[in-house]
py3Dmol code that shows the C-alpha trace and the ligand (Angstrom):
import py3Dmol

protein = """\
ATOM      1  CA  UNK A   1       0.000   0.000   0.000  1.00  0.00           C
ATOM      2  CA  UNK A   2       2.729   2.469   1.043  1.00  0.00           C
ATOM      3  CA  UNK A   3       4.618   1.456  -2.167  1.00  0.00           C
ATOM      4  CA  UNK A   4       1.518   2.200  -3.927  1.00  0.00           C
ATOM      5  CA  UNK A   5       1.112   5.820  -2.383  1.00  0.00           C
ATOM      6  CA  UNK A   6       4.515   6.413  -3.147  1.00  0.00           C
ATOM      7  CA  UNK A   7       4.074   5.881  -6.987  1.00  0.00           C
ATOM      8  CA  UNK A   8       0.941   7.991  -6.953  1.00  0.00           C
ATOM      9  CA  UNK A   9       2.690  10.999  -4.766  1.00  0.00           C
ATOM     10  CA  UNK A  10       5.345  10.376  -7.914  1.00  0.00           C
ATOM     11  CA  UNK A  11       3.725  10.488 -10.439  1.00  0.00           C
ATOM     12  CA  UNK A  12       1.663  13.414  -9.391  1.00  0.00           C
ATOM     13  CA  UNK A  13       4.873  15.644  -8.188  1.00  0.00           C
ATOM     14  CA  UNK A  14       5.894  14.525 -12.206  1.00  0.00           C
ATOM     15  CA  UNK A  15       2.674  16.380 -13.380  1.00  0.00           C
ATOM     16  CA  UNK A  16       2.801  19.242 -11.515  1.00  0.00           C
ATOM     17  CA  UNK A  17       6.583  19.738 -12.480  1.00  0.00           C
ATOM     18  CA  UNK A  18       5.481  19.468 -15.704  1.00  0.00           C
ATOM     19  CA  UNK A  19       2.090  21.354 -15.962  1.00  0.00           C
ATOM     20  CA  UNK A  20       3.287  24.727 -17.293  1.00  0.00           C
ATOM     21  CA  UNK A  21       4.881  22.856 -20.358  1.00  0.00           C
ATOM     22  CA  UNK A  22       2.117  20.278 -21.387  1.00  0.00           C
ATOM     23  CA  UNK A  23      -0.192  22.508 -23.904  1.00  0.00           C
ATOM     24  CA  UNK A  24       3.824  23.411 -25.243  1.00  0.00           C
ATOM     25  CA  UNK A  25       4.470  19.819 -25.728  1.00  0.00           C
ATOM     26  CA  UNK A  26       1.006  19.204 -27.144  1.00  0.00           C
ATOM     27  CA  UNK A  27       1.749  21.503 -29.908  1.00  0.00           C
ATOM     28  CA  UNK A  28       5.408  20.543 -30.845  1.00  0.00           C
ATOM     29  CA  UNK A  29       3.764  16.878 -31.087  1.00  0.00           C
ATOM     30  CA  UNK A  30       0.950  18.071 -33.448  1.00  0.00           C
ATOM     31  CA  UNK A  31       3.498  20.165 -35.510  1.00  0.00           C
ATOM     32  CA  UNK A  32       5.887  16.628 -35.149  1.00  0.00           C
ATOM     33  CA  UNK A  33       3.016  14.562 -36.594  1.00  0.00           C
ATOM     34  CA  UNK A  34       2.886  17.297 -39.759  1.00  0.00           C
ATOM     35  CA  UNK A  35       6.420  16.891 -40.398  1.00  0.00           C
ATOM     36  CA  UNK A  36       5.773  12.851 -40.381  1.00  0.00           C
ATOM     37  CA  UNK A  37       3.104  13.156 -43.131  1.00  0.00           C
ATOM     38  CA  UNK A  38       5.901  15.512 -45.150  1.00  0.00           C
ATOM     39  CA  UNK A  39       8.305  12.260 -44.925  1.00  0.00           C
ATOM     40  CA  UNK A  40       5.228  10.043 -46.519  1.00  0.00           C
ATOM     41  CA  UNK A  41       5.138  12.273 -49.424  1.00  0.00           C
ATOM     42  CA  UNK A  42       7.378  10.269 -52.089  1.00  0.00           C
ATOM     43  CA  UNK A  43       7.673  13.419 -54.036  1.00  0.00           C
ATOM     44  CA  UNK A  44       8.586  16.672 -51.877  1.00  0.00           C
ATOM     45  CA  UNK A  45       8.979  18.799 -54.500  1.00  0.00           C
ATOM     46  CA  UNK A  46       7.384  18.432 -58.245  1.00  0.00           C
ATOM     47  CA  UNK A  47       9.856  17.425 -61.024  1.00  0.00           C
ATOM     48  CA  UNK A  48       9.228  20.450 -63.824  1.00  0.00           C
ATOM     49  CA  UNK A  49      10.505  20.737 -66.863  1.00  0.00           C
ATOM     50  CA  UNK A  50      11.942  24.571 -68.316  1.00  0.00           C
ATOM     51  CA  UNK A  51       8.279  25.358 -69.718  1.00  0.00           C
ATOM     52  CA  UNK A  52       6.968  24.367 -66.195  1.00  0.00           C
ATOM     53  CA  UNK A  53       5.001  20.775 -67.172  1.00  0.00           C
ATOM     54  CA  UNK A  54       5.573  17.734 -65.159  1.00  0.00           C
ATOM     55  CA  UNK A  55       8.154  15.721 -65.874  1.00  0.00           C
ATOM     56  CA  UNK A  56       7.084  12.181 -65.523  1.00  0.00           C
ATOM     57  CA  UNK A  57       9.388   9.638 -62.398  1.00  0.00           C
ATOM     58  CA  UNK A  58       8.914   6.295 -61.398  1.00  0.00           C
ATOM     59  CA  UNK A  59       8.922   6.285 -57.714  1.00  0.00           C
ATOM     60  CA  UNK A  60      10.647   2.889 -55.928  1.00  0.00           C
ATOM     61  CA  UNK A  61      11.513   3.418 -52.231  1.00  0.00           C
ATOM     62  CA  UNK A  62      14.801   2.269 -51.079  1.00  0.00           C
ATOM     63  CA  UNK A  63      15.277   1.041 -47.386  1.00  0.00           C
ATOM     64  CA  UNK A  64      18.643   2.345 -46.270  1.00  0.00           C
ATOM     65  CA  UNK A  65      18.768   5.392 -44.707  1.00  0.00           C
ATOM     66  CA  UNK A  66      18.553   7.675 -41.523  1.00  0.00           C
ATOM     67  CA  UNK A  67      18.170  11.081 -40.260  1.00  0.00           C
ATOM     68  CA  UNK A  68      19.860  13.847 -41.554  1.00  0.00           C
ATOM     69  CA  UNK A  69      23.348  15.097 -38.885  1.00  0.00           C
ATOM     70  CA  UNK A  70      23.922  18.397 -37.606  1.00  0.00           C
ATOM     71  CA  UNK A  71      27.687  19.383 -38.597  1.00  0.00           C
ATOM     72  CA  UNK A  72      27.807  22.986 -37.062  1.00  0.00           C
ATOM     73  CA  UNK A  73      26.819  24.352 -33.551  1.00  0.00           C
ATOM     74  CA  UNK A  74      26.391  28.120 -33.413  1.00  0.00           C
ATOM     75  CA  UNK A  75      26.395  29.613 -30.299  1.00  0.00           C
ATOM     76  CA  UNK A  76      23.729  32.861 -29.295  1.00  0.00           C
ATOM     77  CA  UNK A  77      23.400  35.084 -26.574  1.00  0.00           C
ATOM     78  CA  UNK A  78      19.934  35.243 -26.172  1.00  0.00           C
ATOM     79  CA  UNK A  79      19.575  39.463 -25.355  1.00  0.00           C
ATOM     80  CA  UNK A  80      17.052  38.280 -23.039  1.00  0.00           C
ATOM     81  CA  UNK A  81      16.571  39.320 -19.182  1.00  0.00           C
ATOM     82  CA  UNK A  82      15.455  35.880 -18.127  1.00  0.00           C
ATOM     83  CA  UNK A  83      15.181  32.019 -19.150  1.00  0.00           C
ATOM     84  CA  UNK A  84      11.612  32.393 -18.445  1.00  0.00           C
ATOM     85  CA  UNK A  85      11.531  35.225 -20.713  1.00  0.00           C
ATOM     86  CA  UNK A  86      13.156  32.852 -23.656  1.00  0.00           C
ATOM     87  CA  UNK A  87      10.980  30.168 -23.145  1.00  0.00           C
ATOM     88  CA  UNK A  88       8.225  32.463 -23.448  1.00  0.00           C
ATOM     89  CA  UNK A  89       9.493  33.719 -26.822  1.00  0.00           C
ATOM     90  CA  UNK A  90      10.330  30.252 -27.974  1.00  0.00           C
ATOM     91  CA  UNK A  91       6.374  29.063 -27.357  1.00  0.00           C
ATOM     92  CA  UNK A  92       4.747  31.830 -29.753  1.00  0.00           C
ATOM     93  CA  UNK A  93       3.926  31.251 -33.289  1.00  0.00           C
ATOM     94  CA  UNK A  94       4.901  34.867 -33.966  1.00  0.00           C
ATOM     95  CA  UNK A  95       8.255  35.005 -33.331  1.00  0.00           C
ATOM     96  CA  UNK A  96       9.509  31.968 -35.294  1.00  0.00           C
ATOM     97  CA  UNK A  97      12.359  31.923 -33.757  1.00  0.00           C
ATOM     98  CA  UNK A  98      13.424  28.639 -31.415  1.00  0.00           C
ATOM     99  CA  UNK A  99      16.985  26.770 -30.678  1.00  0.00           C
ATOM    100  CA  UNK A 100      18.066  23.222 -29.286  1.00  0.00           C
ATOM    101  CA  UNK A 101      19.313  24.259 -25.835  1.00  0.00           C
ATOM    102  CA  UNK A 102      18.784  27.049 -23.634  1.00  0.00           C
ATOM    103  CA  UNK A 103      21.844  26.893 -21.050  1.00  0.00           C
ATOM    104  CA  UNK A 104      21.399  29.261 -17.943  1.00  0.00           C
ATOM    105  CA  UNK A 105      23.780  31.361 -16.025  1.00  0.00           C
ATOM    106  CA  UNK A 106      23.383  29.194 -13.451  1.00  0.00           C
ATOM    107  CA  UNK A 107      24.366  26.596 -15.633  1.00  0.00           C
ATOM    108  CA  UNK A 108      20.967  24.800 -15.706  1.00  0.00           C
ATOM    109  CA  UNK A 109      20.931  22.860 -18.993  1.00  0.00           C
ATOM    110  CA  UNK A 110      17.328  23.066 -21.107  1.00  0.00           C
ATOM    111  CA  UNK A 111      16.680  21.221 -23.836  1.00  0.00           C
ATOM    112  CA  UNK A 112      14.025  22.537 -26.004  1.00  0.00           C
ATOM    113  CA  UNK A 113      13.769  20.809 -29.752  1.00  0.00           C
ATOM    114  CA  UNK A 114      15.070  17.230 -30.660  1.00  0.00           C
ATOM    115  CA  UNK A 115      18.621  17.774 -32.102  1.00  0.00           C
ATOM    116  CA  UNK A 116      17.201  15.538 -35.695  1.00  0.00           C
ATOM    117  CA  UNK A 117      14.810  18.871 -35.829  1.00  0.00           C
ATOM    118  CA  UNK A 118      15.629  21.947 -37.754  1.00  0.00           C
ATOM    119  CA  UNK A 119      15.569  25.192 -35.140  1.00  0.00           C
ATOM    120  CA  UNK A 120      14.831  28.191 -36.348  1.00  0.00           C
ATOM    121  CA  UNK A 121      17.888  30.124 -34.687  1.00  0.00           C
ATOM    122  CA  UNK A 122      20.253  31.194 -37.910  1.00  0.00           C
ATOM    123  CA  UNK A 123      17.812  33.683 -39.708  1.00  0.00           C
ATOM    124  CA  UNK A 124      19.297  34.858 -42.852  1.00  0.00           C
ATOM    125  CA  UNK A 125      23.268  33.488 -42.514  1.00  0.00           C
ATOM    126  CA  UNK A 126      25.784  32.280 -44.698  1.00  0.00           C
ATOM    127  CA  UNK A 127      29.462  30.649 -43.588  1.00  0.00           C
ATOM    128  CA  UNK A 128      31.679  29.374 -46.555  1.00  0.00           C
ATOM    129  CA  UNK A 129      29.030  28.463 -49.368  1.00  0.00           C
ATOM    130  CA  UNK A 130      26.144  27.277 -47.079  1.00  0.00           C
ATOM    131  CA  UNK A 131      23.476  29.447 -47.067  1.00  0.00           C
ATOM    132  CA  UNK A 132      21.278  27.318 -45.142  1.00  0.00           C
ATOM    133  CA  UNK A 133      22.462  27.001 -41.730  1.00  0.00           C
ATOM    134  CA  UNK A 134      19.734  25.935 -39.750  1.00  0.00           C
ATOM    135  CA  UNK A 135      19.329  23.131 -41.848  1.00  0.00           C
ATOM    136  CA  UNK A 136      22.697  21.655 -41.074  1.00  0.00           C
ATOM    137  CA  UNK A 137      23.247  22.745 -37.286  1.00  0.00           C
ATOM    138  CA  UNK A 138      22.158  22.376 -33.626  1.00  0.00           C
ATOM    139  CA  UNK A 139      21.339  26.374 -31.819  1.00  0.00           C
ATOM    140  CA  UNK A 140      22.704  26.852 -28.229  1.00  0.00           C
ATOM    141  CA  UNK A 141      21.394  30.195 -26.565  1.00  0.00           C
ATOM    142  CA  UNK A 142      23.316  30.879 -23.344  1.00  0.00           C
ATOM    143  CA  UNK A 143      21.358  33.443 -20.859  1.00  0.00           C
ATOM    144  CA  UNK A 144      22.931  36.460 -20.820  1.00  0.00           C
ATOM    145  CA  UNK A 145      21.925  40.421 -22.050  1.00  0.00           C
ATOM    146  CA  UNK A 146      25.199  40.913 -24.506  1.00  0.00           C
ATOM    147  CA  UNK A 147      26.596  43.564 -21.566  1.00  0.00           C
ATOM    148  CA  UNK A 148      28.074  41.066 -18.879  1.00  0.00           C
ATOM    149  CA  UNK A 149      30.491  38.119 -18.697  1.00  0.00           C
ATOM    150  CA  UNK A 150      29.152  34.688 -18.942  1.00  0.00           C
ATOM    151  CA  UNK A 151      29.347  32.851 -16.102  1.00  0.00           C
ATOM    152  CA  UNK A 152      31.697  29.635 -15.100  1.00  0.00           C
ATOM    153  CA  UNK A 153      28.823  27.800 -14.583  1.00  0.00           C
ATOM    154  CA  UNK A 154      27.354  28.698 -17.818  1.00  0.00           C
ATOM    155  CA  UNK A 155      30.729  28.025 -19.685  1.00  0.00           C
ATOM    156  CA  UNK A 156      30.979  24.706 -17.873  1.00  0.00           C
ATOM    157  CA  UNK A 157      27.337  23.529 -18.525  1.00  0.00           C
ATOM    158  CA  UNK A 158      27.724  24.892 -22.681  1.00  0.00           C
ATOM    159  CA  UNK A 159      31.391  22.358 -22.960  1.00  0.00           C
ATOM    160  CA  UNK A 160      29.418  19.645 -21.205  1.00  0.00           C
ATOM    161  CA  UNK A 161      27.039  20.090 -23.988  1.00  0.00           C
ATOM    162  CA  UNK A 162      29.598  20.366 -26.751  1.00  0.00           C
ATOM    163  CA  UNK A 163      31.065  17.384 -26.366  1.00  0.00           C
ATOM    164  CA  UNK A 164      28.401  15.175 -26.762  1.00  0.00           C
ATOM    165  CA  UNK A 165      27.365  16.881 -29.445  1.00  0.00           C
ATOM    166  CA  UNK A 166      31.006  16.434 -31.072  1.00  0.00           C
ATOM    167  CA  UNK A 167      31.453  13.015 -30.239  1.00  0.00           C
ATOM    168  CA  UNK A 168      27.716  11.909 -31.449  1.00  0.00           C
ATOM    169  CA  UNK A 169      27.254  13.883 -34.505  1.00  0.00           C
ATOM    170  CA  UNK A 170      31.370  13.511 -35.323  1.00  0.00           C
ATOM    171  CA  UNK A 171      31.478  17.714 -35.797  1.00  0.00           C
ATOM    172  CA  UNK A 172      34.686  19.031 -36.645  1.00  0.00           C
ATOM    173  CA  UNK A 173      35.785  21.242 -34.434  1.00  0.00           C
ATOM    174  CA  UNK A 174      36.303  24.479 -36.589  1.00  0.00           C
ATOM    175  CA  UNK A 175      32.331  24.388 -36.816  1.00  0.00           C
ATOM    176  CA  UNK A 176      31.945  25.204 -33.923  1.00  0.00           C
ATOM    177  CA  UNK A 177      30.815  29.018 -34.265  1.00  0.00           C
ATOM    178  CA  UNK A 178      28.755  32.181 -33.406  1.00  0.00           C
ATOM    179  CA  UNK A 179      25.587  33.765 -34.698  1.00  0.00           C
ATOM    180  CA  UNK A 180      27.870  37.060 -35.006  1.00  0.00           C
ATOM    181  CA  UNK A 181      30.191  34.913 -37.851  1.00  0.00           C
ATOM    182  CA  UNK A 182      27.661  34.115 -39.858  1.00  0.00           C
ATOM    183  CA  UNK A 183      25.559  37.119 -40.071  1.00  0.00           C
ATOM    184  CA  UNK A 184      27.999  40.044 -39.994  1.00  0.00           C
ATOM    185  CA  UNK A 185      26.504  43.235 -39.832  1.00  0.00           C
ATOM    186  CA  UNK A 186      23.093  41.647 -38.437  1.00  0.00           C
ATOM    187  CA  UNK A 187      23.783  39.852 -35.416  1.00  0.00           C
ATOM    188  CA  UNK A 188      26.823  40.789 -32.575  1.00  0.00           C
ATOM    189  CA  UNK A 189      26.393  37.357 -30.484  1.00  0.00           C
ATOM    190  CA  UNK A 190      27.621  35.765 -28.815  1.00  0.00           C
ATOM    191  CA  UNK A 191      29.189  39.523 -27.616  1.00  0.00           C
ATOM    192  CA  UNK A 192      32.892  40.002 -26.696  1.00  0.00           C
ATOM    193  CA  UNK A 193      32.617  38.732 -23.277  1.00  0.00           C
ATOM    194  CA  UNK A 194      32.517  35.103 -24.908  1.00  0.00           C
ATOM    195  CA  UNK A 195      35.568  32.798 -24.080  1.00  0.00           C
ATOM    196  CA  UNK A 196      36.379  31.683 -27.767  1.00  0.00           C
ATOM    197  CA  UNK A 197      40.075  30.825 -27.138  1.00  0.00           C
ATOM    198  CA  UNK A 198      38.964  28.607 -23.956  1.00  0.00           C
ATOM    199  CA  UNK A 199      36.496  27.026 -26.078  1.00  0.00           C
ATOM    200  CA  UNK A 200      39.201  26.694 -28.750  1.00  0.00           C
ATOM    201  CA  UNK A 201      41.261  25.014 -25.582  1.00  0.00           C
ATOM    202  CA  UNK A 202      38.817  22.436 -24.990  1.00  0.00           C
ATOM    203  CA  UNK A 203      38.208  21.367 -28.914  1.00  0.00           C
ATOM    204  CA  UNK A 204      35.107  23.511 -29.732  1.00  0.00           C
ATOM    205  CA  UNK A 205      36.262  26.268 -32.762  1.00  0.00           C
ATOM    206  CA  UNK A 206      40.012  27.047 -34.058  1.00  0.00           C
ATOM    207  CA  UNK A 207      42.030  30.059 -31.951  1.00  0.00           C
ATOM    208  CA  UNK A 208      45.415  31.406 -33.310  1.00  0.00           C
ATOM    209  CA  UNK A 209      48.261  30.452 -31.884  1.00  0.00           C
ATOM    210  CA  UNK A 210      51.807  32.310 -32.335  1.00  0.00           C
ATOM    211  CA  UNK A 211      51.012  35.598 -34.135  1.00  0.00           C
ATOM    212  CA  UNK A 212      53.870  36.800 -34.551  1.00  0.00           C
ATOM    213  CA  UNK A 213      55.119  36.314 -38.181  1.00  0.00           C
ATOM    214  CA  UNK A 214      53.747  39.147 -40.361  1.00  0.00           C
ATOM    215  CA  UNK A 215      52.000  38.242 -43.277  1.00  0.00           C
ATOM    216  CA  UNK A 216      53.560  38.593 -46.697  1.00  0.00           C
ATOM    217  CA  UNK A 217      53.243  41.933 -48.232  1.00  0.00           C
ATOM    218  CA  UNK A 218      50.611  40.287 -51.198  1.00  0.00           C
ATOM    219  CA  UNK A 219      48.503  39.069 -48.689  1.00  0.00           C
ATOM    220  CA  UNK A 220      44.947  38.937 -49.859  1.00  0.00           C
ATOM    221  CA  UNK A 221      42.905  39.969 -46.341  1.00  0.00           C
ATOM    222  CA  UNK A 222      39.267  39.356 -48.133  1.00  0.00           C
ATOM    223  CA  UNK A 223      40.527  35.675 -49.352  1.00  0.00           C
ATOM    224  CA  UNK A 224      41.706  34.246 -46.123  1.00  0.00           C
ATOM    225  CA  UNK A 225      38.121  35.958 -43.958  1.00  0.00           C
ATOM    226  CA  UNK A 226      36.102  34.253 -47.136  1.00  0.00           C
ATOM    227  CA  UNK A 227      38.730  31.202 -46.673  1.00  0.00           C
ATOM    228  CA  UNK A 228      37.814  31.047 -42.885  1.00  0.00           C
ATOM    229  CA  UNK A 229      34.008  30.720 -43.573  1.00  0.00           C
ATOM    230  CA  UNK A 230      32.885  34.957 -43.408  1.00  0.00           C
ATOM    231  CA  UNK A 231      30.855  36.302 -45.498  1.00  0.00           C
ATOM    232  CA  UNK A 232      32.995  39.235 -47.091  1.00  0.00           C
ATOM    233  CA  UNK A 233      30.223  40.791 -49.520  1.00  0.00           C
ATOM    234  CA  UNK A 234      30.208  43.562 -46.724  1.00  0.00           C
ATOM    235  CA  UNK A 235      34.049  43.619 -46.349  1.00  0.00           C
ATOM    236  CA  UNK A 236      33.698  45.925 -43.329  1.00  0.00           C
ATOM    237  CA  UNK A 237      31.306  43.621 -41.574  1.00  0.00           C
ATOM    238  CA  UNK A 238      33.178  40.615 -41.949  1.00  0.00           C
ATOM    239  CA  UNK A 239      36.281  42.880 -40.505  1.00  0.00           C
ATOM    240  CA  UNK A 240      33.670  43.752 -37.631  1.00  0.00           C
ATOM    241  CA  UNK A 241      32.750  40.003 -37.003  1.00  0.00           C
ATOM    242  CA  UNK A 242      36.334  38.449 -37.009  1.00  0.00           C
ATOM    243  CA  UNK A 243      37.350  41.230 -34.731  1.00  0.00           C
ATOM    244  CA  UNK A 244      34.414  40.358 -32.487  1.00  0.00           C
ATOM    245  CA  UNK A 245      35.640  36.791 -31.929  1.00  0.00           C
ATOM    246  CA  UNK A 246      39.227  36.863 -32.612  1.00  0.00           C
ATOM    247  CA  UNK A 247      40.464  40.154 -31.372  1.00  0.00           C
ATOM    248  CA  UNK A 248      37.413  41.599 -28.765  1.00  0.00           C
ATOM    249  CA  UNK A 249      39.705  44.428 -27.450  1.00  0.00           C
ATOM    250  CA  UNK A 250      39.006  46.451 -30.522  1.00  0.00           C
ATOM    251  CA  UNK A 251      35.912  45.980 -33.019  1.00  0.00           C
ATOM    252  CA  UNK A 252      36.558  48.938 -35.558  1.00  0.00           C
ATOM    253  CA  UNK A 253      36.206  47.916 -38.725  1.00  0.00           C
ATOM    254  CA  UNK A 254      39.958  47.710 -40.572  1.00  0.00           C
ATOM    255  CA  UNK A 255      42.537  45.417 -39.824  1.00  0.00           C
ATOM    256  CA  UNK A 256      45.361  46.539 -37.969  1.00  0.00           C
ATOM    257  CA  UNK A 257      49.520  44.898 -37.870  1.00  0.00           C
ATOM    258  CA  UNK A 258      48.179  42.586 -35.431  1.00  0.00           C
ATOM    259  CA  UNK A 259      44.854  41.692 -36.636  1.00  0.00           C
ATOM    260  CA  UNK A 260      46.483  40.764 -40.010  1.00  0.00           C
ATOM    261  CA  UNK A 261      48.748  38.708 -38.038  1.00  0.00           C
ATOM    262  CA  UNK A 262      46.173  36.898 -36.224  1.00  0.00           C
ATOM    263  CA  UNK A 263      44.344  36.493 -39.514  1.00  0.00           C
ATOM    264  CA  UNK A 264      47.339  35.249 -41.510  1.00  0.00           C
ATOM    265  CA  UNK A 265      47.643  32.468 -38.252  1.00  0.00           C
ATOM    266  CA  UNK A 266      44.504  31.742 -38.735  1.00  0.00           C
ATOM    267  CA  UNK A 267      44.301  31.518 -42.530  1.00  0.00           C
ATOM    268  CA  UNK A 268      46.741  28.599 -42.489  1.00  0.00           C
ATOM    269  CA  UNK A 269      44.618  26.571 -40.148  1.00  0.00           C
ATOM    270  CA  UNK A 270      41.550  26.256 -42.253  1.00  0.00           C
TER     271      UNK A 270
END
"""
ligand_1 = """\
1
ZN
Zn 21.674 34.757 -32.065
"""
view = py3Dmol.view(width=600, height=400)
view.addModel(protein, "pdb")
view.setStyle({"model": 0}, {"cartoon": {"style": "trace"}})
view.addModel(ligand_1, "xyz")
view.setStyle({"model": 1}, {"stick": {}})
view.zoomTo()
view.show()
């Protein structure tokens, strides 16, 4: 009986903890079960020839395959004041925005979106020639307004999370990057107060190591932030967003001596 009464107290403290969430998780099952009839469709999109007509395919399934991998993580600041305040913003249909993990300053890990799922964290990006970066990588948002250091915690909790995601999804570790590299100009997160190089340290993202060769005189400073992954149509962003992660005590947007140094370091890595 007392075993009994102890399930019951159980699973009741369960659906109380959880009560705030359940209409949430209703809805990201019904939008779940959507996506499910999308993967019955054999044809996705309609075969059309150049005047627009159909263009007849036999359709025979084949039985080997699996889910699609994330190869990049890209890290956020979320700008927000609170978690609370993020999940909030994550739950309406109006902002379209979501990510996989929420991590808080206190270092409280919250998963929000099945990592196989596509998050809507990237907006319009681009990093080497992909143009599509939600589609190939998992969002982390760390809690924090863009004006104060992350915490230890925080940092701690976000590497825990890196490295599973490394070691399950194989991600190399130069793809590990920021919000800020891949939309210059648009987005400044994660800000300045982010620890790239102990991130670097730990396998997540490249740092440089040794700047102290000068690059040659011909050196072509638009090729090696293009070469890194930047997107230099907007040469001065791209300056602004390097600077952000690589160089933080100065975010102007030209290269000084020792930026070009740090970029030429850099440049040979990737
Ligand atoms: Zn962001």
């Amino acid at each position: 009986m007392i075993k009994y009464a102890f399930v019951y107290i159980a699973v009741l403290l369960s659906s109380c903890s959880y009560k705030p969430y359940r209409i949430i998780q209703k809805r990201q099952n019904k939008k779940i079960d959507s996506l499910k009839k999308e993967l019955s469709l054999k044809f996705e999109i309609p075969l059309l020839d150049s005047l627009q007509q159909p263009i007849e395919a036999q359709y025979v399934p084949a039985i080997n395959f699996g889910l699609r991998k994330p190869n990049f993580v890209i890290i956020h600041h979320t700008a927000q004041d609170s978690v609370a305040q993020t999940i909030k913003t994550f739950s309406l249909d109006r902002t379209q925005v979501s990510s996989h993990y929420l991590i808080s300053a206190s270092g409280k890990i919250i998963h929000l979106l099945n990592n196989n799922l596509r998050a809507w964290h990237a907006g319009v990006a681009k990093w080497g020639n992909i143009s599509d970066i939600n589609s190939c990588s998992i969002g982390i948002e760390l809690d924090n307004n863009g004006l104060t250091p992350f915490t230890l915690q925080q940092i701690n909790s976000l590497i825990s999370v890196l490295k599973s995601l490394k070691t399950a999804y194989k991600i190399p570790a130069a793809n590990f990057i920021g919000h800020a590299d891949i939309a210059p100009q648009r987005k400044t997160d994660p800000s300045v107060f982010f620890p790239w190089k102990l991130l670097s340290d730990n396998g997540f993202g490249l740092w440089y190591d040794n700047p102290d060769l000068p690059p040659p005189a011909d050196f072509d400073t638009e090729n090696a932030l293009r070469r890194i992954g930047y997107n230099t149509s907007n040469m001065a962003a791209a300056i602004v967003a390097f600077k952000l992660h690589f160089v933080k005590i100065d975010v102007s947007p030209t290269l000084s001596d020792w930026d070009k140094c740090v970029l030429w370091n850099l440049y040979k890595k990737y």
